[in-house]
C-alpha positions, -999 to +999 in steps of 0.1 A: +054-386+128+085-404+119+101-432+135+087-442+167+091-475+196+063-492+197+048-474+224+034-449+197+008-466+175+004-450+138-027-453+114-020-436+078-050-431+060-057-410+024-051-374+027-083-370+018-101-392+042-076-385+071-100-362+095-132-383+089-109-416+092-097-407+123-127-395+141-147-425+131-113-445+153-115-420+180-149-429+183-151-467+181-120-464+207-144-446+229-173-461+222-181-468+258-174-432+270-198-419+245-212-391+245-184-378+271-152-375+248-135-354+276-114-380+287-087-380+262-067-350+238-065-346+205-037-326+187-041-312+154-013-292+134-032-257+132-059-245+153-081-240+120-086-273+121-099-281+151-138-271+138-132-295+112-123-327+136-150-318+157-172-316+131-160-349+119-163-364+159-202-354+152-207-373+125-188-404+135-206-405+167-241-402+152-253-392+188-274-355+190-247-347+219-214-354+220-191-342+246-160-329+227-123-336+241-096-307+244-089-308+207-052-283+204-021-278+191+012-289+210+023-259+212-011-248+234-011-271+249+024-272+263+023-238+269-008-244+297+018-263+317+030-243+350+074-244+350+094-222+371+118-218+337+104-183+322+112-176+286+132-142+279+104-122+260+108-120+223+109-081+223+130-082+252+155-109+240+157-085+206+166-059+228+196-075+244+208-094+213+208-052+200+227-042+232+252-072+223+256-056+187+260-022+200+288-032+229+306-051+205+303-023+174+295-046+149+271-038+120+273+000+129+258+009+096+234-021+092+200-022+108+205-041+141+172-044+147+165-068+120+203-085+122+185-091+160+160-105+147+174-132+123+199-139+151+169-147+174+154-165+149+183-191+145+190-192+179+156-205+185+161-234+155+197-244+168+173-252+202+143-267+186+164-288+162+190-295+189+222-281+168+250-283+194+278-257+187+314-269+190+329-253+222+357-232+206+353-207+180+384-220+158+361-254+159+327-240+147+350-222+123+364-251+104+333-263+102+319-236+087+348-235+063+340-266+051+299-263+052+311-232+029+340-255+011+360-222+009+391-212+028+381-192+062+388-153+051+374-123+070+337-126+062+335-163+070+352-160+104+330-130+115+298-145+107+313-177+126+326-150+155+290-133+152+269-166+159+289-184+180+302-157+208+264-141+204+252-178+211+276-189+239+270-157+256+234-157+263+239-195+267+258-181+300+241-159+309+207-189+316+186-167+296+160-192+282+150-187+249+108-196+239+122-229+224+143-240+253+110-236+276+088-253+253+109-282+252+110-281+295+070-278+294+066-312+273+088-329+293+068-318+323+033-328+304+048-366+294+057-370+331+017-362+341+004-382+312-026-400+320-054-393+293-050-412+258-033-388+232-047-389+197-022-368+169-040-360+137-014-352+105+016-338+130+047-338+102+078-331+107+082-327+141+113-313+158+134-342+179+123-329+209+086-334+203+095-367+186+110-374+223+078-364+242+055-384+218+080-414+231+078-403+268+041-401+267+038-430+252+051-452+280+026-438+301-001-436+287-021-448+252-006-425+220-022-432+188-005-414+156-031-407+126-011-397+094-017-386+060-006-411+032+002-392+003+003-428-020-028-441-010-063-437-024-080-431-054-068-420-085-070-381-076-043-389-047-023-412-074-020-382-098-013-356-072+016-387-059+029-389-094+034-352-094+051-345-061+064-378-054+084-377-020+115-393-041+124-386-080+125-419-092+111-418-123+115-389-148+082-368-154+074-383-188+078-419-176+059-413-141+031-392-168+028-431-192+025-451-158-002-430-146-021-433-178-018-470-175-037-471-141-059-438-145-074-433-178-098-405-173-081-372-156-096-366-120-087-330-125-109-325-150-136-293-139-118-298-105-089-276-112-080-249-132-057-227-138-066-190-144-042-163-163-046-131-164-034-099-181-025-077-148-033-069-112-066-060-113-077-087-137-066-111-114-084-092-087-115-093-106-117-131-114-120-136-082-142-118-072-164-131-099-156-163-090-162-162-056-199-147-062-204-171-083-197-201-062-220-186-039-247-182-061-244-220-071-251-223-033-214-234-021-211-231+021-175-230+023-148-215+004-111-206+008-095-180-007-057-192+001-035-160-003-004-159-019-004-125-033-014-101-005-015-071-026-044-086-052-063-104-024-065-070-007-079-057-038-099-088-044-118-083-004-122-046-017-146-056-044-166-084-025-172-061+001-182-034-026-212-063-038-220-067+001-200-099+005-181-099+038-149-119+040-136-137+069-100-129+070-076-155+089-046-148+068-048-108+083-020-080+070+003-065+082-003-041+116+018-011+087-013-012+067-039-001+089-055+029+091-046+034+130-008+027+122-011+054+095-017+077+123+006+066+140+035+065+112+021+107+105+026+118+138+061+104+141+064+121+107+054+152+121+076+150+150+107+136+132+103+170+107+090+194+131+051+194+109+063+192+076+029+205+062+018+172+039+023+152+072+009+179+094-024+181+072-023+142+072-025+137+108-053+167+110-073+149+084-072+115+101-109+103+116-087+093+147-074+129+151-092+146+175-116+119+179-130+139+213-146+168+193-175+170+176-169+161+140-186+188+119-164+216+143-130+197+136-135+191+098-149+228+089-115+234+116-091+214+094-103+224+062-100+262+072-063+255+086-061+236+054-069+263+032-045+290+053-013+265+050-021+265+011-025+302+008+003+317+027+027+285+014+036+275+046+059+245+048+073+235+082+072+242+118+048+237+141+056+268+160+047+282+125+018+268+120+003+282+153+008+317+148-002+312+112-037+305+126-033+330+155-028+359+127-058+346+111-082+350+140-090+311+141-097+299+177-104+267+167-079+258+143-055+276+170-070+253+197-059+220+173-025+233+163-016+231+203-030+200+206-003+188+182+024+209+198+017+191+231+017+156+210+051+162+198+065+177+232+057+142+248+087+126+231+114+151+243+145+151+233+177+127+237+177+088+241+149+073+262+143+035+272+119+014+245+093+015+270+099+051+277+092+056+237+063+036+241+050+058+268+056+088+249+036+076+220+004+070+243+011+105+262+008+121+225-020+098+210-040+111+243-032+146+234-040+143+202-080+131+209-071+094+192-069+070+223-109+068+222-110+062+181-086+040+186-106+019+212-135+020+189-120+005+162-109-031+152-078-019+142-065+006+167-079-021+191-057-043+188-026-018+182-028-005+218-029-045+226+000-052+207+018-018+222+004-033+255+022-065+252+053-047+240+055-026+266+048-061+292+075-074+274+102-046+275+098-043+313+130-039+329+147-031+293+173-004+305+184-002+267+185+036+255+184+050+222+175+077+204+142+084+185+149+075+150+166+043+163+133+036+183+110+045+154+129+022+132+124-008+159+086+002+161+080+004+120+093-033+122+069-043+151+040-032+129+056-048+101+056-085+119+024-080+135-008-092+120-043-078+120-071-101+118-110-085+118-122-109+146-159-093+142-167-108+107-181-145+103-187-157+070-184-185+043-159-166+024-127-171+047-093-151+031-065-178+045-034-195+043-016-221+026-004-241+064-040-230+079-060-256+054-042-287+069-073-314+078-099-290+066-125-294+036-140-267+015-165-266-011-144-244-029-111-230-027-092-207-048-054-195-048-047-161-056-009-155-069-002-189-082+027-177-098+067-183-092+071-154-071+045-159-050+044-202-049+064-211-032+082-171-033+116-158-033+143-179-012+145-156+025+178-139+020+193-155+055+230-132+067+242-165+086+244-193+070+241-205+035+215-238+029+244-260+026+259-247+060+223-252+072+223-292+062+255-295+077+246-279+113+210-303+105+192-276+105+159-273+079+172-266+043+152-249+016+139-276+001+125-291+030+103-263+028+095-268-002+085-308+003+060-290+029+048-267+011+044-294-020+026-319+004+004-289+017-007-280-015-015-318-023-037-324+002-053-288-004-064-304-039-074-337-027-097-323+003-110-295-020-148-301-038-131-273-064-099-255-071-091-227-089-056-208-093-050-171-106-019-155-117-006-129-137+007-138-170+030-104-168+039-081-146+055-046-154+059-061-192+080-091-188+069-125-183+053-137-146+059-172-148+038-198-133+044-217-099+071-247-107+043-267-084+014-261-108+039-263-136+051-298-129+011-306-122+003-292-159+030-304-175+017-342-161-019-336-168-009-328-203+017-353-210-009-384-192-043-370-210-033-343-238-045-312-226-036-292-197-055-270-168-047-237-184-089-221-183-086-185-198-129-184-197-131-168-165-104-141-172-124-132-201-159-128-185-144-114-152-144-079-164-181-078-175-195-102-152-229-090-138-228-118-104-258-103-089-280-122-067-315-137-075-333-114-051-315-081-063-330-059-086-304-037-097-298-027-129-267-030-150-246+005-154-253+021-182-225+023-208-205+056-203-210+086-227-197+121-233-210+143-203-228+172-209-243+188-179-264+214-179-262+245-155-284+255-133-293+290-134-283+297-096-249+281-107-246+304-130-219+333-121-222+372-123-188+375-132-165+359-153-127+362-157-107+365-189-091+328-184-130+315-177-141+329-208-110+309-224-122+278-208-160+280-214-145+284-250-118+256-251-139+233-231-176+239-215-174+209-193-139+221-178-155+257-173-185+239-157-167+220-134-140+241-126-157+274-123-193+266-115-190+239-090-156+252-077-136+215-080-110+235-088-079+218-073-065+233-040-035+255-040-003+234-033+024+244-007+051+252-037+082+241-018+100+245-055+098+268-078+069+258-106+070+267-143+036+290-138+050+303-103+083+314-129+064+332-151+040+353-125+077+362-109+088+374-142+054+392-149+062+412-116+093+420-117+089+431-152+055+456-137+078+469-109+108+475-137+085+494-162+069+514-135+101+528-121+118+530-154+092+538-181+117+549-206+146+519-208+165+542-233+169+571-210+191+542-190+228+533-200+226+496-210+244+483-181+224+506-157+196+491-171+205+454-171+216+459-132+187+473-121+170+444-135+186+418-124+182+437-088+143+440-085+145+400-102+167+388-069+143+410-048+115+390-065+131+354-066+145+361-028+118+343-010+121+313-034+158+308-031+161+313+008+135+285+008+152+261-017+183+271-032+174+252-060+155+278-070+184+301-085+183+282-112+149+295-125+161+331-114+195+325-139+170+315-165+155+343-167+189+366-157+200+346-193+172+362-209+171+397-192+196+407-225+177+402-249+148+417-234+159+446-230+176+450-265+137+442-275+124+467-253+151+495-269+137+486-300+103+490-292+107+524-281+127+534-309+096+522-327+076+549-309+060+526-285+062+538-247+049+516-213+018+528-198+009+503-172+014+467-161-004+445-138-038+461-145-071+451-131-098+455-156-139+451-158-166+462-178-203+452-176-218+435-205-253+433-209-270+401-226-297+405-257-319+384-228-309+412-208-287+394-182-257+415-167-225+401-168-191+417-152-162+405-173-125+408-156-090+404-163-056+412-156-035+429-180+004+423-182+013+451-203-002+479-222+018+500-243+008+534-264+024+554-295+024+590-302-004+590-318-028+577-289-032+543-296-029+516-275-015+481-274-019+452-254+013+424-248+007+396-224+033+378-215+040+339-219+070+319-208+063+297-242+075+292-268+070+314-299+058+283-325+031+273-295+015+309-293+016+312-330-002+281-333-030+296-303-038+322-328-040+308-361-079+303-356-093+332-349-118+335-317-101+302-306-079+320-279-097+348-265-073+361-244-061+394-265-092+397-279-105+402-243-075+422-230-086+453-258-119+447-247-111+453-211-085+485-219-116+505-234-099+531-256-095+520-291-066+494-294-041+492-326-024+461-318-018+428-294+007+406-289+020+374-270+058+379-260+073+351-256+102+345-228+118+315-233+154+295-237+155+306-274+153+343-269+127+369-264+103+369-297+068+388-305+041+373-316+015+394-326-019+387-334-026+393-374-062+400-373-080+435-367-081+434-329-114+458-328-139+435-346-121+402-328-129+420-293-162+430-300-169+395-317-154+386-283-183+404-264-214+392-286-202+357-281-200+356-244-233+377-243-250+347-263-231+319-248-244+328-213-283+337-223-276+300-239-263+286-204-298+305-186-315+287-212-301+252-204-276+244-232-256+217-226-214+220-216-200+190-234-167+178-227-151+183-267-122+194-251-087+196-280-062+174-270-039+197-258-067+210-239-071+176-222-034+168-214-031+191-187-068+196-175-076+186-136-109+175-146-104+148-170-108+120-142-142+138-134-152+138-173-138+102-180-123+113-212-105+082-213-138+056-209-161+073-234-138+090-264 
């Protein structure tokens, strides 16, 4: 605790025996109170640890009652103590230090809300840590200037102006900052001091708790238990040798010294430290080795998160093998579920039900909560499937009459729901509480106040919006909504969530939260550089060496805490274990410079260091089930190769179905006959397939009102169009202007095409119809019947009657001829002459692409390809009625683009 009068009397002890050495004092101090221990306090750095010295009072006393004292934190324990001094709120005091910013037009196009924050923030540690400012501004400038040892220019003096006028102002105007009060409330607690005041492993307190320590003291007994970092046995020794408090010795030298007195490494199969290739290796050598330290029976392990991200991931797949996780260290309020729904309706509102937002919020379980939940999915999936249809993008107003036109009641019913939602935040600049309001106004309209309530999450956001709204009371600061939003998205950023309802052995915590506790096992997840210690906080005000001048906490006393944290972690630890990543996006993740220096001693003192790549290899095919489970291991992935059942089996098939059961009978069987067929998307852009039906149109509408191009003048021709292509492009372009750049791709090309189509007809051939639906029934040898349909682009005849077929492809020429080099590979044309009926001469792909406007026509006899075309899909399907498999032996280029190949695992088994 520093340096104390006598009045304070101090016991260090080994880390590692610190809590069991000072309960066994405690006790033999109180021995003739025993079992009532409620006559005296004991203050402990982290409430965490307050289970562990009770535990520890247990066994001391060896009594099968014991009566345990008020065992705290300062902190709490200050804060109990009635004062008429009342600490501006910390939402509040943002708020005004935001007001102070806005009055004075500084930072206009900074975010104020987090410049309010950091200001806060060092206000509170120029109180705790005593910092007087100097009285004038030019003062507290030159010393800045010289903190900075540069000449005062215009960013210096502002950031001195900033501080020091924002400081001395609320200094004014006796607003008492959380700090300020604390300090009043243990001077009021040292005055009433009469019960004896044990402090177990305080550090580095502030000089106003230093004070009260010395206050209480003179009245009455204050004993000071303290860790000693050089003390012990030879683990402490090599964990002193590697952190020493003071560099006085280089690492090889301090390495040979240690040798001397410890022969035999004490962090041998007590630490180790785990590499591994990515991510979700890491996540997945923890879990393993969490399941297996509970297999080997261990009652108390720590999972000590650096790297959020991975441990999230890591809690995923111990909950996925049934192993709940107590989580202490929390996340972030952002991440939750309930402040997703929250973040989409704001969404919605901001961009007046921007459809992927809209459908979102719909789709949430918290939506809507107050309606039965078959009725409000089959209701969202139907409004769903209208938005995608009819390619709705924004407006709520829009959205409504979309399901009013469609006769839908229900989806109607929800779509006002979510109208009144947004009409709760008006319009203009409101109050913060006034936002707040609004937000619980729409969450009530919108069915989600009850889910919210039911669930741990949304719980505790309406207790947090609760609080804020206690806190903001009497706020008269306005602002606009996206000023507000941006203060709430930072709220839910600082706020944690922690799952209060789980208890278990597995506990997901912090570094500062292990202080005086022991675990069977513990392991550190993200033991890397950027994670331990992490990234230096970018700080706007002052620099570190500005800090050390004002005596204000540096950098690397941070570090020193975090180094002793860590120490005692290892010493009170029955097993350790660190994972990393040894990259991360390709380049190098280097390992913690704590662990480094702790490796590089181990190998310099005993040869070898603590690098242990046997978990990381057995992680990914560890089978960690427990003795009582029967389950068996997954089989080993394979090819799939479903077969249909008959009432799966369609009465119809398209021309592009019969192309996929052909190019791939796993794609057709998904696709077509269980209907996983991805959902239309809301095309907000023009898409290259959306290009070429537009083209396919207007070319129809062209051809039917001109069937003869040469009866045309060129230039009539070419403007007539490029008229019925605006008229077919219009929708697009009003939507997106982007869009005209696809309709000037195809303008480019309109040229050519027509010179092509001159030429045709000077070859004889004339247009007989576009856009045609076709079908024919064909019946099986089993004697199924099977309907076979299809859309045909083009179909052109010649004088002497016969016809041909062109479909046309917004390809390239090389591709198609490529498509038809095997024959009965591509079906497509062979189908199309099927489907026309009459006796077809010839079929073609035309290709419309950047290079020009080129045939390419099929080579083969189109009559014996289309009726090889029939007796093939005839046998195929009295094959699928039969049971034959549909493997997925897909072509490559067949798999690129296919929506199914996360549903055949092409990727696991090929």
């Amino acid at each position: 605790m520093g340096d104390r009068p006598a009045g304070v009397v101090r016991h260090p002890f080994p880390v590692a025996e610190l809590p069991a050495r000072a309960a066994h004092h405690i006790i033999a101090d109180r021995r003739a109170e025993l079992p009532d221990l409620t006559r005296c306090v004991i203050l402990v750095p982290d409430l965490h640890a307050a289970a562990a010295i009770a535990q520890a009072l247990y066994a001391a006393a060896q009594m099968p009652v014991v009566l345990l004292p008020r065992i705290t934190t300062l902190v709490a324990w200050a804060a109990q103590i009635p004062i008429e001094a009342q600490a501006v709120a910390p939402a509040a005091r943002e708020a005004m230090l935001y007001a102070a910013l806005d009055r004075r037009h500084w930072f206009a196009h900074g975010d104020r809300w987090a410049i309010a924050a950091e200001l806060a923030a060092l206000f509170d540690e120029l109180t705790r840590w005593r910092v007087a400012l100097p009285e004038t501004l030019d003062d507290f400038t030159r010393r800045i200037e010289s903190a900075y040892r540069a000449r005062a220019g215009h960013a210096l003096s502002f950031e001195a102006r900033v501080v020091h006028e924002l400081w001395r102002a609320f200094a004014g105007a006796g607003a008492a900052d959380p700090e300020a009060v604390h300090a009043l409330r243990l001077a009021a607690l040292a005055r009433q001091a009469t019960l004896p005041l044990y402090a177990i492993g305080l550090e580095r307190l502030a000089p106003g708790e230093r004070e009260f320590f010395d206050r209480y003291a003179e009245r009455a007994p204050v004993i000071a238990f303290e860790g000693d970092r050089a003390a012990g046995d030879p683990l402490a020794q090599t964990l002193h040798a590697a952190w020493p408090p003071a560099v006085e010795l280089a690492l090889p030298a301090r390495a040979h010294a240690l040798r001397e007195i410890v022969p035999d490494s004490p962090l041998a199969g007590r630490l180790r430290i785990v590499g591994c290739a990515h991510a979700e290796a890491e996540a997945q050598a923890i879990d393993t080795a969490v399941r297996e330290w509970l297999l080997a029976g261990r009652r108390s392990i720590a999972v000590v998160v650096q790297d959020r991200v991975v441990a999230r991931r890591a809690r995923a797949l111990l909950e996925r093998a049934q192993v709940l996780v107590k989580d202490e260290a929390g996340w972030a309020f952002s991440t939750t579920s309930a402040a997703t729904v929250v973040g989409r309706l704001l969404d919605v509102v901001a961009g007046d039900g921007y459809h992927r937002d809209l459908l979102d919020l719909m789709k949430s379980p918290f939506a809507f909560d107050d309606l039965p939940p078959t009725a409000r999915r089959a209701a969202v999936a139907r409004f769903e499937q209208l938005v995608r249809r009819h390619g709705a993008v924004a407006g709520l107003g829009a959205f409504r009459e979309l399901a009013v036109r469609a006769g839908d009641a229900e989806a109607q019913a929800l779509m006002e729901r979510v109208i009144t939602a947004g009409r709760a935040f008006g319009r203009g600049r409101a109050t913060l509480v006034r936002w707040l309001a609004a937000l619980r106004e729409a969450l009530a309209a919108l069915g989600a106040a009850a889910g919210f309530e039911a669930d741990a999450a949304g719980s505790q956001l309406l207790e947090l919006l609760d609080a804020l709204e206690r806190e903001l009371a009497g706020d008269t600061l306005t602002m606009p909504f996206a000023e507000w939003r941006r203060w709430l998205a930072r709220r839910l950023e600082d706020a944690t969530f922690r799952d209060r309802a789980i208890d278990s052995p597995v506990v997901f915590t912090h570094l500062a939260a292990t202080r005086l506790r022991r675990f069977d096992a513990v392991l550190v997840a993200g033991g890397d550089a950027a994670h331990l210690p992490g990234p230096d906080p970018a700080a706007l005000f002052f620099n570190q060496g500005v800090r050390a001048e004002l005596g204000l906490p540096t950098r690397a006393d941070a570090l020193r805490e975090i180094e002793e944290q860590f120490a005692a972690l290892i010493a009170m630890s029955g097993e350790l274990t660190v994972t990393r990543q040894r990259t991360v996006d390709g380049e190098a993740n280097l390992l913690s410079p704590l662990l480094q220096r702790l490796d590089t001693l181990h190998h310099l003192a005993w040869g070898r260091g603590l690098d242990d790549s046997a978990l990381a290899a057995r992680a990914p095919h560890a089978q960690v089930t427990p003795p009582s489970a029967s389950v068996p291991p997954p089989a080993p992935s394979a090819q799939p190769a479903p077969r249909a059942p008959a009432t799966l089996l369609p009465e119809k098939i398209s021309a592009s179905g019969y192309n996929a059961l052909i190019a791939c009978p796993y794609q057709y069987y998904a696709r077509h006959l269980l209907g996983l067929d991805e959902l239309d998307e809301v095309q907000e852009e023009i898409e290259k397939s959306d290009y070429g039906q537009r083209v396919h149109r207007a070319l129809a509408r062209f051809h039917r009102k001109y069937p003869r191009v040469a009866e045309l003048a060129p230039e009539d021709a070419l403007r007539a169009l490029n008229e019925i292509s605006e008229h077919e492009f219009r929708d697009a372009v009003v939507a997106n202007y982007l869009d005209r750049a696809w309709l000037a791709r195809w303008q480019a090309l309109i040229p050519d095409y027509l010179d092509w189509q001159r030429a045709r007809e000077a070859a004889g051939w004339r247009f007989i119809t576009g856009e045609a639906e076709k079908e024919i029934a064909i019946t099986t040898p089993a004697g199924h019947t099977l309907m076979l349909r299809g859309q045909l682009d083009r179909v052109d005849c010649n004088e002497e009657g016969a016809a041909a077929v062109i479909d046309y492809k917004t390809r390239r020429a090389p591709a198609l001829k490529e498509a038809l080099a095997a024959p009965g590979e591509d079906v497509q044309l062979p189908v199309y002459a099927l489907l026309w009926g009459v006796p077809v001469a010839a079929a073609l792909f035309l290709s419309i692409e950047r290079d020009g406007v080129t045939e390419v026509p099929l080579k083969q006899d189109i009559a014996p390809l289309a009726q090889a075309a029939r007796v093939r899909l005839a046998a195929m399907f009295d094959a699928l009625h039969g049971g034959a498999p549909l493997p997925a032996n897909g072509a490559e280029q067949v798999c690129t683009y296919c929506e199914m190949r996360g549903l055949c695992r092409l990727d696991y088994w090929k």
